[in-house]
Every structure is written in C-alpha cells, then in structure tokens.
N, C-alpha and C positions, 0 to 999 in steps of 0.2 A: 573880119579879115585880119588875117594874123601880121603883121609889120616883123619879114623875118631881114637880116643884114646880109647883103650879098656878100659871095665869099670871099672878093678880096676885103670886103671893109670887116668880116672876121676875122680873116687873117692878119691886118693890119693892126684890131683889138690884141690881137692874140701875141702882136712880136710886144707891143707893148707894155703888156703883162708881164712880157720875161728882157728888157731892155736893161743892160747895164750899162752904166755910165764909169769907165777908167778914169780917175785922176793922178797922175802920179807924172812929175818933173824926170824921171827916167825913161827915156825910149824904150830901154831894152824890156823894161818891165810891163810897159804898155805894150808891146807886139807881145810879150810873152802871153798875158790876161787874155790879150784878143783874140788868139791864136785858139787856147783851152777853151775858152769860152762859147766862142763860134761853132769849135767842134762838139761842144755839146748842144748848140741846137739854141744859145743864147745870143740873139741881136746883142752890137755893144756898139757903142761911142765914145771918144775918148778926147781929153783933155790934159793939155800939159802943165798943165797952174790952175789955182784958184781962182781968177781973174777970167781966164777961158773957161771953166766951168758955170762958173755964174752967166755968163754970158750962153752957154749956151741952154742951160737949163731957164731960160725967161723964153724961148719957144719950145722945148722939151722937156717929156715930165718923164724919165725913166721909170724902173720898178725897182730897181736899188743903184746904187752907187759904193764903189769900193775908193778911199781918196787916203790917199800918202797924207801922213803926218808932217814930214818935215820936208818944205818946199820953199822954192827964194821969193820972195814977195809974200803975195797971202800964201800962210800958211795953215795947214788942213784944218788944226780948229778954229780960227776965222773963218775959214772956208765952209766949215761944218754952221758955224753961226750963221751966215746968211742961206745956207742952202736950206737949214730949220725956217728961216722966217718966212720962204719962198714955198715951201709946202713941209711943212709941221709933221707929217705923216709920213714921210718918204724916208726908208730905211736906209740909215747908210754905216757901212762897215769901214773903219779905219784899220789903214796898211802902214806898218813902221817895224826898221828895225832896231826901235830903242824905243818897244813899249812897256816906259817904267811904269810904275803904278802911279807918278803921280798924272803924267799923260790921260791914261786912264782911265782913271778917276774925271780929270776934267773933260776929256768925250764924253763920258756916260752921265755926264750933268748936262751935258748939249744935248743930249739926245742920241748918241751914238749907239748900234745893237751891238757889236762885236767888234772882234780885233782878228787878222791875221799880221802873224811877223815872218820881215824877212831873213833870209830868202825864203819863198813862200812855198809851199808845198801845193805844188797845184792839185793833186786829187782831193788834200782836202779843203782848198779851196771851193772848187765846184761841189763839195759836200757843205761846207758853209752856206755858197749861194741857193742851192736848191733847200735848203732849211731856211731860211731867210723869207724868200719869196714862197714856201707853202706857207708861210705862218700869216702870210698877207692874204690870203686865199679865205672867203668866206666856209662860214664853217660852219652856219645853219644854227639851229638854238639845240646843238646837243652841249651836254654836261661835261664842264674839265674830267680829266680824266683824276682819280680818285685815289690818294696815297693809302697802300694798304699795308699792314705791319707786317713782319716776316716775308717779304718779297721786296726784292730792287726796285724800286720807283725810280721815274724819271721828272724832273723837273723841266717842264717844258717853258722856253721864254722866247723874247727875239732874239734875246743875246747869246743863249747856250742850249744843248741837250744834253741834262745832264745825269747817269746813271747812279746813284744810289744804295749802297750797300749798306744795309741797317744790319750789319756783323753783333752788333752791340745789344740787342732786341730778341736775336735769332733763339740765345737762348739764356735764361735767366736762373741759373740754377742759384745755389746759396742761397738765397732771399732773404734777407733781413726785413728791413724797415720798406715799407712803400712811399716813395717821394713823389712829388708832382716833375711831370718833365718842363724842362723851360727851355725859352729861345729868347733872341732881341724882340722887342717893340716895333724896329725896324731897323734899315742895313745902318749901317757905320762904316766911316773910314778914319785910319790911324796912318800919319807918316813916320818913317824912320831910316835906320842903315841898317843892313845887316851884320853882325860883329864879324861873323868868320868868313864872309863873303867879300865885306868894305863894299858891298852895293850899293845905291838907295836902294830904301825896297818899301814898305808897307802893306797896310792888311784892308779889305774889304769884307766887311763882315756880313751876313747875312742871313735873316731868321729860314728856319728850317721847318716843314710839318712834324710833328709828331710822329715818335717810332721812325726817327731818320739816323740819327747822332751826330760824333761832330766829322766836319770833313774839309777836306784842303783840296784846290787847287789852285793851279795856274792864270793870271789874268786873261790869257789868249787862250787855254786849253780846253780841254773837254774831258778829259780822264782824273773823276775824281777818287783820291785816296784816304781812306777810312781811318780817325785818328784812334790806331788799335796797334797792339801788342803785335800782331802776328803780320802787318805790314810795317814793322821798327826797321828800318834798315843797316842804322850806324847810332853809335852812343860814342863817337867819338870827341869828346868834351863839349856835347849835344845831343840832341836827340833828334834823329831823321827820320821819316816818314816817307815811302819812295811806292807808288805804283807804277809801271812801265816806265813812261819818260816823266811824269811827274813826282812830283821832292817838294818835300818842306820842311825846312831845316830850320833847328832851334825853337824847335813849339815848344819846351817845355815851362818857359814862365807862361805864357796863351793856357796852356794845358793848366797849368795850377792857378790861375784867375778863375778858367770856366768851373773848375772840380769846387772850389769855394764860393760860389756864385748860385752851385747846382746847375749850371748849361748842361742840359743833354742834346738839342737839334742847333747847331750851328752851320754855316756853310762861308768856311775862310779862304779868301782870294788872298794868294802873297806869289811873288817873284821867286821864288825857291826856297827862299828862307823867311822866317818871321824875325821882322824887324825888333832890335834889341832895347829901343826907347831909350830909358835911363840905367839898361842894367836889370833891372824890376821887374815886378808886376805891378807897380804900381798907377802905371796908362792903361793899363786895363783894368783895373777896377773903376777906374773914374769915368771910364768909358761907359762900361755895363751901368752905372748908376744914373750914368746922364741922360742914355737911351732907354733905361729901362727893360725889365722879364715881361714877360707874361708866361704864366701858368699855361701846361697845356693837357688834355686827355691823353689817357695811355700809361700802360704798368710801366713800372721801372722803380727796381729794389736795391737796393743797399748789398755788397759784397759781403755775407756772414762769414768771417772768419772761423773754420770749427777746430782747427789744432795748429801748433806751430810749422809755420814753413822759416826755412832758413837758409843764406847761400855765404859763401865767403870760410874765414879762417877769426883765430883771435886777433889778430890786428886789421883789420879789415871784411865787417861783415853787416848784413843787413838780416831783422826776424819780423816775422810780423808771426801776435798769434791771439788768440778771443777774447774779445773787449766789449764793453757796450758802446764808447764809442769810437771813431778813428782819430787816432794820434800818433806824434812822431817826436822820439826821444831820439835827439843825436849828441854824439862827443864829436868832434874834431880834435887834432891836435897838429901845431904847426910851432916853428920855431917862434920866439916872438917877436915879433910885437902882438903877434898874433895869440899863441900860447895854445892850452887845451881850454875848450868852449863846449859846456854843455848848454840845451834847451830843450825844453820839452811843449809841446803846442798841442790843445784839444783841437779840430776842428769842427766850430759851431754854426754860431753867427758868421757871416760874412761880414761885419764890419770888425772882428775879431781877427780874421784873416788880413783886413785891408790894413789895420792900426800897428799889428804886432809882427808878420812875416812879409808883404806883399813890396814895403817901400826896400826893401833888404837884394842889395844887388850882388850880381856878380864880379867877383873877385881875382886878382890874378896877383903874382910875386913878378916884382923887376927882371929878378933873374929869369924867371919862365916865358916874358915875352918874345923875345929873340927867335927861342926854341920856338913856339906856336908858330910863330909868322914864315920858321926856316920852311912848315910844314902845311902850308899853305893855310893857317889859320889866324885867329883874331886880326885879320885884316882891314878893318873897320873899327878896332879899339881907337876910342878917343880918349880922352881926358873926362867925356861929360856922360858916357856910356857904358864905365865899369869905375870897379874900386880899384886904382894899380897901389899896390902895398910896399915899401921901402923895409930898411933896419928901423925906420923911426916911428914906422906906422901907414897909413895913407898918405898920398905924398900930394894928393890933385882931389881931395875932400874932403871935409870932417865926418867922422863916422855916423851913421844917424844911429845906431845903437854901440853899443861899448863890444857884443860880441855878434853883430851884423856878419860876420862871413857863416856861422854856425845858423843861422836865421836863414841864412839865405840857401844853404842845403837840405836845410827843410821843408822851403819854397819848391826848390827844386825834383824833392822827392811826392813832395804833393802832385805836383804836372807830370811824370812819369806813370805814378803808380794812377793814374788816371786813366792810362789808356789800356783800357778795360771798357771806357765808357759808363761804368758804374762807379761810385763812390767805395769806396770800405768801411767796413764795420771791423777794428780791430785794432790794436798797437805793434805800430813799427816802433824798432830800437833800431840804431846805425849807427855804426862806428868808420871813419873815415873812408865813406862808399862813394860813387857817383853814378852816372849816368845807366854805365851798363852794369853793376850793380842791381838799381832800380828794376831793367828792364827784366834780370835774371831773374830774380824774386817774383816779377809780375809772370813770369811765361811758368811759374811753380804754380802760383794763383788760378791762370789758367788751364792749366791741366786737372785741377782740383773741380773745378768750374764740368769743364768734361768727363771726367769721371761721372759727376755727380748728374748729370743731366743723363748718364748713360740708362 
C-alpha cells in the first residue's frame, strides 16, 4: 500500500518549500517584498526586528529569509547569529544600503548566501530568490557541471551565478614559454580605502578553475568583468575596468602582484574600486604568500614579443621589443627633489619582485593635490596611503628607496601590461609614460596577437 499525502498536506509541503521570511525595520520595504513576492506565487511572513524574527522562526521554519542589515536593537548580523544556531541550513540573503565589504565579509563568515542593496530592484530580486531556493532543491547524484576551456562557464554557488569569460585562453597566439596556471589555495580577504573614491572598500579574493583568468566584480552583483585590455574603460591616473554597470577601479598594483606571482584564475570581489593599502603592492604579496598558489592544468604561454611596437613622442614614450626575458627600463624626470630616475627590473623570481618594486608606492606633488580632488580624485589620499612629495622631499615618510617614485612606475607598468592575461616575453623602455600609455602599447600587443592567430 502506497502512503500517498493528501493534497492539502501537499500543498501545505509545497508553500513551505517556497516560504520567505521579510526582516527588515521599514514598513515600506516590507509591503514592497510582500507585494512582489506573493505575486510570484511565494507565501511570505514578515518581521519588523530581530527580536520578532527569532521569535517567530522557534514555530516556523521558512525556505529562505531576506533580513535588513541595519536595525535598532538586534541588528541583522546578530540576528543572522541566532537564526544559524536555530537551523545551520537555512539560507538567508542580507538586505542593506551600505553594503561595504567589510559588512560583507562578516555575513559571509555567518553563514550568509548573498546580498541585495538598496533600494532593491525588485525583478532582480525574485531572480535572486528563485536561484537561491533551486539551489536548495535536491539534485539527485548527477555530476557539477564541468568547466571547459574556450567557452563561458558559469560558477554556480548559493551566493552567485556567475558568467565567465575566459577572453584570455580564447586564443593564444605569440607563445613563448609554457607556464603552469595558478590560483589561491583558497579565498582571502584584504581591508582598505579607495584613493580616488575616499570609500572604505576591500577585496575578496577567490580561487578560480583553470582556463578562467582574472575577474572582478561587485560584492552584491552578478556581472562579472574580465581583467583585459579590451574592457579598460578609463586610465585616468588609474586604470578602470567597467562591464555594464560593474567597475573596478585602480587594479593596477592587484594587477602587477598577480603578473609577478604568475596568477592566471582569480576571482576579485571590491566595491568599485581596489583598495589602495599602503600605496603598494606590497599587501599583496604578503597575502599570496600567506594563502599560498597552487599549480593548475591547462596551456598558457608567455607573450613572444617578435618586433618593436612603440606609442608616444621623444619626450614621452613607451617600446617594447624581443627579449628572452620581460623587463622594464624607465627614466622619469621631475623637478627635485625628485630629479631624473633611472631603473631597470628583470622580472623573475617573485620574491625579486616583492624585495625591489612591490613595497614602492604611489606618489603625488603638494601642488597637484588640490588639482586631483578639484576633479573628483584622490579622495581618500592619506598621509599613510601615498608618498605626498614637498620642495624638501617626502613630507609624511621616509623614502624606502632613494629613487622609489621611478620604482614605483615600473610597478605600475607591470599591472597594466598584464591585462593581456598573459605575462611577456620582451623589453619595455619608458620614458615619462603612465596609465594610458601602458594601455596604448598593450591594445598594439593585441592587435599583433590577432593578426597572428588569423
């Protein structure tokens, strides 16, 4: 005899499969959730605080729960605290509109899947929730779905769906040298500010499969952007990355860590912009060393440089042209205290990279801050976050090299000329170049790259 469940105690199974639980201290936003919700066909219940939530989830056990961040009494991550101890399994998305990274970050050590901020976009809201609660859904003993090279993969989790553009893999012309691809050991997180934002902001870092490269988004988003030449947005004394509505600004010391490190699969969470540390790269090498690479399967070759490319004039130009290995000869020259600064950098070893360019920050003149900030930039410069340079020298450091600003444009051109996603094989020369610069040079590189695969 079969034991089938009559159909209201089915249906009764069935609202509570798809039940949401509202948290959130604003009415308006409560009717608004319940309103979308219902109309798609999702039972909801709702609570005004913390304190009512808990209370009501000791006789109810929803299918997910969406709970406001910032609320008077308990507030959501306490709330998120007991609501884990109370059932360990129960997905729940936090709601806020000041979701910094470091917020974040500490949901996602609770236990948190995801973020929406407000004011919230309700379609994709209900695209959050219906991804959420399938990923709750049994799934039977078939096999993850399987990252393949030369095609978009998707990273499926409870917290994102994420698409994947492996730009960087598509096609590998030039080939030099075969290196091993590499990722983290596992995720990392970095606190910081943004320089040209004055945000807080920080980075979530996290390993990536093979034949993926590196990629930035958003902490709440879903549209990830490819750290590649042909999505540069702006090199406006930085270097921006921008797909649709997502942006991440200032990778380029991120950029020149991974490039001396060898990272090819990365996957960077930041606020729009990459937090500027000390100026440096040097939080990021110490990061990668503390989490550790691991080696991974899969081609990926060295950029053969085979004849000179070159952009700029005599006072102002960048070359790169065939070398056995990649380096970067620059002059700068500036009034002094600063003067003209030559250096010249193999790069090899990675602890070569970390000892002689990486601790080498960025730089700025007294006079020029004024000007930046008129223009909505270095809004976040501190005293502990760049080099500010006076008539007498640095005015809020001691130099860690004698000619550190020339160092540190060489840093800088390492993280640009990386977004390629492959390393180079060849010698850059540079004569007082920057950002876009860099990017002009690389978009010659790539065209050479196309050609060549034709």
């Amino acid at each position: 005899m079969h034991n089938l469940a009559s159909g209201t105690e089915f249906q009764e199974q069935s609202e509570t499969n798809r039940l949401v639980l509202v948290v959130d201290d604003e009415a308006s936003i409560r009717r608004s959730l319940e309103g979308v919700l219902k109309d798609e066909g999702f039972p909801v219940v709702l609570a005004e605080d913390g304190e009512s939530a808990i209370k009501l989830l000791m006789n109810t056990r929803p299918a997910l729960v969406l709970l406001d961040i910032w609320m008077p009494g308990m507030d959501g991550l306490e709330t998120l605290r007991k609501i884990k101890e109370l059932y360990p399994d129960l997905p729940v998305v936090m709601v806020s509109g000041h979701a910094t990274i470091s917020t974040a970050v500490a949901a996602t050590r609770l236990g948190a899947v995801d973020f929406l901020e407000k004011p919230l976009d309700l379609s994709g809201t209900i695209q959050l929730v219906r991804r959420v609660l399938s990923s709750q859904q049994p799934q039977g003993d078939e096999e993850s779905p399987q990252w393949e090279a030369l095609e978009p993969a998707t990273v499926g989790s409870l917290r994102e769906s994420l698409t994947i553009n492996p730009v960087v893999f598509s096609r590998q012309s030039l080939r030099g040298r075969a290196l091993p691809q590499k990722t983290l050991a596992h995720a990392a997180i970095l606190y910081g500010q943004g320089l040209h934002s004055g945000r807080k902001s920080g980075l979530i870092l996290e390993p990536l499969p093979p034949n993926s490269g590196i990629h930035f988004v958003g902490v709440s988003e879903t549209t990830v952007v490819p750290a590649h030449v042909d999505f540069v947005e702006s090199t406006g004394f930085a270097t921006t990355v921008r797909l649709g509505q997502t942006q991440a600004g200032t990778i380029e010391h991120l950029m020149s860590a991974l490039c001396a490190y060898g990272v090819s699969n990365v996957l960077v969470k930041c606020n729009g912009e990459v937090p500027v540390m000390d100026g440096s790269a040097r939080e990021f090498c110490r990061l990668f060393e503390e989490v550790g690479l691991v080696e991974q399967d899969g081609e990926w070759y060295e950029i053969d440089i085979k004849k000179p490319l070159e952009v700029g004039d005599d006072k102002e130009f960048i070359r790169i042209e065939p070398a056995e290995e990649f380096c970067v000869d620059y002059t700068l020259r500036y009034p002094e205290p600063v003067g003209e600064q030559r250096f010249t950098f193999t790069l090899s070893e990675p602890s070569m990279y970390r000892d002689a360019i990486a601790p080498c920050r960025t730089f700025s003149f007294i006079k020029d801050v004024g000007h930046l900030q008129r223009q909505g930039l270095a809004l976040g410069g501190r005293f502990d976050n760049f080099l500010l340079i006076g008539s007498e020298g640095a005015i809020n450091d001691e130099w860690r090299f004698p000619n550190e600003p020339v160092r540190h444009k060489i840093l800088d051109a390492i993280g640009d000329l990386y977004l390629l996603g492959r390393r180079l094989r060849g010698k850059v020369t540079a004569r007082m170049t920057g950002h876009s610069d860099n990017i002009a040079l690389l978009k010659k590189i790539r065209d050479e790259l196309q050609r060549a695969s034709q």
